[in-house]
C-alpha positions in Angstrom: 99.3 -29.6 2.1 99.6 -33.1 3.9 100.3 -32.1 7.6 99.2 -33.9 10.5 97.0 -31.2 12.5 97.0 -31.0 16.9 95.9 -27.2 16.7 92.6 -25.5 16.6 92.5 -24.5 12.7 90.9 -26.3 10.1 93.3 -27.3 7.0 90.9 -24.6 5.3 91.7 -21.8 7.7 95.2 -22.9 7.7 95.9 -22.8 4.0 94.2 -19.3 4.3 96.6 -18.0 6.9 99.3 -19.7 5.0 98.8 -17.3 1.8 97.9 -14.4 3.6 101.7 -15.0 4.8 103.0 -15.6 1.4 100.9 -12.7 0.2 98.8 -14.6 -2.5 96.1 -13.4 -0.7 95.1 -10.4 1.1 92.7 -9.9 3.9 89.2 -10.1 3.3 87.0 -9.6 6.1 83.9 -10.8 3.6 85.1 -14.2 2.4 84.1 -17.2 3.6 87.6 -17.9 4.5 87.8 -15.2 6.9 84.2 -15.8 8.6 85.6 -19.6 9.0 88.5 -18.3 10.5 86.7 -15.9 12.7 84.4 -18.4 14.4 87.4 -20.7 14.6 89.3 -18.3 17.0 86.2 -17.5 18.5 85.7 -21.4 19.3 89.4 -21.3 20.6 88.4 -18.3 22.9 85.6 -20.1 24.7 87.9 -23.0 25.0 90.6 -21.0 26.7 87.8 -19.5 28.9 86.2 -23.1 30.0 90.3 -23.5 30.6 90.3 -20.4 33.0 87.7 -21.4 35.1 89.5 -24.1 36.6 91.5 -23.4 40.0 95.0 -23.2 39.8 95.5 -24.5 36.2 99.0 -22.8 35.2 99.0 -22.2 31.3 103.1 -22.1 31.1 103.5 -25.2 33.2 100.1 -27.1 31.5 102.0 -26.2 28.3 105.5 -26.7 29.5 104.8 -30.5 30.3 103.8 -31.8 27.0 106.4 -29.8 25.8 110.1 -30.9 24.5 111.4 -28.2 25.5 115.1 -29.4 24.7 114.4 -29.9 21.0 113.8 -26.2 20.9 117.4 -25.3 20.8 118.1 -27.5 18.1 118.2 -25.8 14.2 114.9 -26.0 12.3 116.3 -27.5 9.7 117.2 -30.3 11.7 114.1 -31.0 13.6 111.3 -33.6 13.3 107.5 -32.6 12.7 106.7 -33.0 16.5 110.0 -30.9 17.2 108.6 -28.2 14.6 105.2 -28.1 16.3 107.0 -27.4 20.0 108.4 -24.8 18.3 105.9 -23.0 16.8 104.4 -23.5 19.9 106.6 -21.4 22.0 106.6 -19.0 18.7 103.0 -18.4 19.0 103.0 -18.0 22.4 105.1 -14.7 22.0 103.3 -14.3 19.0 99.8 -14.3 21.2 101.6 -11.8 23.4 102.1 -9.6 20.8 98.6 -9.8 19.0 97.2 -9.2 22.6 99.1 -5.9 22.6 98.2 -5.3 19.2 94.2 -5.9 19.9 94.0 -3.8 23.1 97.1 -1.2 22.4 99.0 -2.2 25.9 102.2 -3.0 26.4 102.0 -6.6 28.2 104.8 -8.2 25.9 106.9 -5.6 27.5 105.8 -6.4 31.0 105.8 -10.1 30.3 109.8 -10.2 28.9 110.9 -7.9 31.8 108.9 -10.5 34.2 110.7 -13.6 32.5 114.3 -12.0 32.3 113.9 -11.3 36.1 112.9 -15.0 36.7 116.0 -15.8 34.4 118.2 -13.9 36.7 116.7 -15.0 40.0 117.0 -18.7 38.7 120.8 -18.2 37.4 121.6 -16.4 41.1 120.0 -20.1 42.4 122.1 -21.9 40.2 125.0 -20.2 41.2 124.8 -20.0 44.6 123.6 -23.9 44.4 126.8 -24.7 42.9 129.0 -22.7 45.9 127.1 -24.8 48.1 127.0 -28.4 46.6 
């Protein structure tokens, strides 16, 4: 697998999660491949808590403006690599929503669509209301 890589997993632990999702491999909480991968997230977690310790960092927004956020709309098929990864990108961060739930049985995904549909609405009504105006 040639890729260019930005994110926190090794190629190894990559190509691992890669056929646990084509199913030519099941998990294994005794192979190496899963201990790798396992201290790998576990490296990511102290990252993001070294990231929370600093006042008035805003994840979405941090995220948001390295982000292409335009290119998302377009088909996958048609998209460059960089495209691909802003996509998975703001995949895995429902994705890390839902794993979240998942880990601690709560319902934050819930919370956190209702949350952004309101924001949705609230910035349409803005929109709206700017164009009556302008």
């Amino acid at each position: 697998m040639a890729v260019e890589r930005d994110g926190f997993l090794s190629l190894r632990s990559l190509s691992y999660v890669n056929e646990l999702l084509g199913g030519e491999q099941e998990l294994d909480r005794d192979s190496v491949s899963y201990t790798q991968l396992s201290q790998e997230v576990s490296a990511a977690f102290a990252d993001f808590a070294r990231l929370a310790m600093v006042n008035d960092l805003d994840l979405l927004q941090l995220w948001a403006t390295g982000s292409n956020t335009a290119a998302l709309s377009k088909s996958v098929d048609d998209m460059n690599n960089n495209q691909f990864q802003e996509w998975l990108a703001a995949i895995g961060l429902g994705r890390t929503l839902r794993m979240y739930d998942d880990a601690l049985h709560t319902e934050f995904e819930d919370e956190f669509n209702d949350r952004l549909q309101k924001l949705i609405e609230v910035a349409n009504e803005e929109l709206d209301d700017g164009e009556l105006t302008g």
